[in-house]
N, C-alpha and C positions, 0 to 999 in steps of 0.2 A: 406736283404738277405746277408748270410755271402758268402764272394769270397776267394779263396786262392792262393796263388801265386806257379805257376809249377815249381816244382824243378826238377833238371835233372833227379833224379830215376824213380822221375813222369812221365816225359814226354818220357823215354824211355820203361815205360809199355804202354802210350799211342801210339807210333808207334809200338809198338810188335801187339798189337792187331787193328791197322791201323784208330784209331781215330782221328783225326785233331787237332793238338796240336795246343794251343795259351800261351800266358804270364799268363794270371787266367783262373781259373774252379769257378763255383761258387758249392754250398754244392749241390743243386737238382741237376743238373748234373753226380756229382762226385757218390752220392748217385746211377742213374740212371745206369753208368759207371759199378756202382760194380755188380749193379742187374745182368748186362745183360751178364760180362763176368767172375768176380767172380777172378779177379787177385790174391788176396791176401787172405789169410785164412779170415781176417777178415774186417771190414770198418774200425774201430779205425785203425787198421793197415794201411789200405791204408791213412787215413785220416792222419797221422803220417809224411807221405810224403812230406807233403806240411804247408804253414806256411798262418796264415791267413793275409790279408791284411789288412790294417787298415781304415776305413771311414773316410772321410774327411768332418767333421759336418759343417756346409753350415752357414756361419756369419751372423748373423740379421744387416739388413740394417735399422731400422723403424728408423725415426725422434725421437729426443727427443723431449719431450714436454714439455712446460716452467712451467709447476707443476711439475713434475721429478725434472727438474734442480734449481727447485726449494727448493725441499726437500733433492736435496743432498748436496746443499750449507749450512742448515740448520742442517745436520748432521755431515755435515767438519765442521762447527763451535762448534759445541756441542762435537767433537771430539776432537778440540784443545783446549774447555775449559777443558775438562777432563783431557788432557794432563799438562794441568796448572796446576790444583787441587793436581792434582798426583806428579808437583815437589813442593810444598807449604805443602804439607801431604802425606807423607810415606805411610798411613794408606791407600792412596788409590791405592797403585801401584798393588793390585790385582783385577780385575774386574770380577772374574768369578762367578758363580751363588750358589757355595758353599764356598765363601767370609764366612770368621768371620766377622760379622758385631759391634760385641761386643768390640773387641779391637779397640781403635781409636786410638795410637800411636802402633810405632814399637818398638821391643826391644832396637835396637839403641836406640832411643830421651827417653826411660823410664830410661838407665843404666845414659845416659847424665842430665838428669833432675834428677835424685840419687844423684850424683856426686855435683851438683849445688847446690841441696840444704844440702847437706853435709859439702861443705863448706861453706857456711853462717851460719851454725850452729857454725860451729867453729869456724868462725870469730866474730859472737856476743858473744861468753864465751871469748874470747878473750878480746875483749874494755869489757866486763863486768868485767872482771876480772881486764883489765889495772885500769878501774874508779874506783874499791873497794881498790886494793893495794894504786893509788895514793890518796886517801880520804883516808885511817890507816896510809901511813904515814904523809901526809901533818897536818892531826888533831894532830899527837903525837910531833910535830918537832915546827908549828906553834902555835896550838891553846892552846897544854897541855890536853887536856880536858882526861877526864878519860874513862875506857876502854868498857863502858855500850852507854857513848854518841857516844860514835867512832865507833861502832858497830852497832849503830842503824843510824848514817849518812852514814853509809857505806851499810849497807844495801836499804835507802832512794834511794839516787842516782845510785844503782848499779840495782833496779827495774826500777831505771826514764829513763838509759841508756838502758836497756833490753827492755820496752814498744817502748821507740823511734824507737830501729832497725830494732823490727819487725810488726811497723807499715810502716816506709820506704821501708821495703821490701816487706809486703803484697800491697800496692799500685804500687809497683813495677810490682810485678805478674801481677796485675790488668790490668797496662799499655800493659805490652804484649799481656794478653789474648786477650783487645777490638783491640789492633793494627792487633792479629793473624786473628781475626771476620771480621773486618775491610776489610783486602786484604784477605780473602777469598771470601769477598760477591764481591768483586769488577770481572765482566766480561771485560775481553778486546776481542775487534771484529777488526781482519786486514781484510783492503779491498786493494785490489788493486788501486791505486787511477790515478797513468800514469802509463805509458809504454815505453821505449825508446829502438827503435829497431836497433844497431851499424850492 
């Protein structure tokens, strides 16, 4: 049942027409009020008067019970794994139920991984190129040889250097990806284990 609190315009129509004023009215009352003497043109009107009071919802006292406290420990944990995941992969800093599920990196770690392999590109034309100039000129100064054999050892070693980088660096990748695998499978579980009360 809603109660309202008497405000003084209220309560000085209540002693005009000599009805026993208190701190609240409740709505049947107030209603009954208007039937009987008809104050105000209207009820919203007279209802206007006054401001409703607010209920005071009554706290549950029940026990927990050790399956509760059970499940909610198991869901703080599964909350802090998430929390994990989520600084380890970007991709999962959104949890909501219209999530892209299709992008697994964020734009950040894609423009970064650009960038990375951007320059290793560079850097293997690089020694590929250092190992071709120094084979044209060490064959011409050294060896004399003529300019079909200098071209074809310089081509030799300039694929031998090219296969090597980007075998070193695809077992590279390699290495990250099973280490990225690795500490994402891995759960850590904090317990409290003492307590020390200063």
């Amino acid at each position: 049942m809603t109660v309202f609190a008497v405000s003084s315009e209220l309560r000085t129509i209540f002693e005009k027409y000599n009805v026993p004023v208190k701190s609240t009215v409740t709505h049947r009352d107030l209603v009954k009020f208007y039937n009987e003497h008809h104050p105000t043109k209207s009820l919203m009107e007279l209802m206007r008067l006054c401001t409703i009071v607010p209920r005071e919802h009554p706290v549950s006292t029940v026990p927990k019970t050790p399956e509760f406290i059970k499940s909610m420990e198991q869901l703080r944990l599964k909350q802090k794994e998430l929390e994990y995941q989520k600084l380890l992969n970007s991709s999962l800093s959104f949890s909501t139920l219209y999530d892209n599920n299709d992008t697994k990196v964020s734009i950040h770690q894609q423009t970064k991984e650009a960038k990375s392999h951007l320059t290793t590109i560079f850097n293997i034309i690089i020694s590929v190129g250092s190992v071709v100039y120094a084979i044209w000129y060490w064959t011409e100064t050294s060896w004399k040889l003529a300019p079909s054999w200098r071209v074809l050892l310089c081509l030799f070693f300039g694929l031998l250097v090219l296969i090597a980088e980007v075998v070193v660096y695809m077992s590279y990748l390699n290495k990250i990806d099973s280490a990225r695998n690795t500490e994402s499978s891995k759960k850590e579980v904090k317990k409290i284990v003492k307590t020390i009360k200063l």
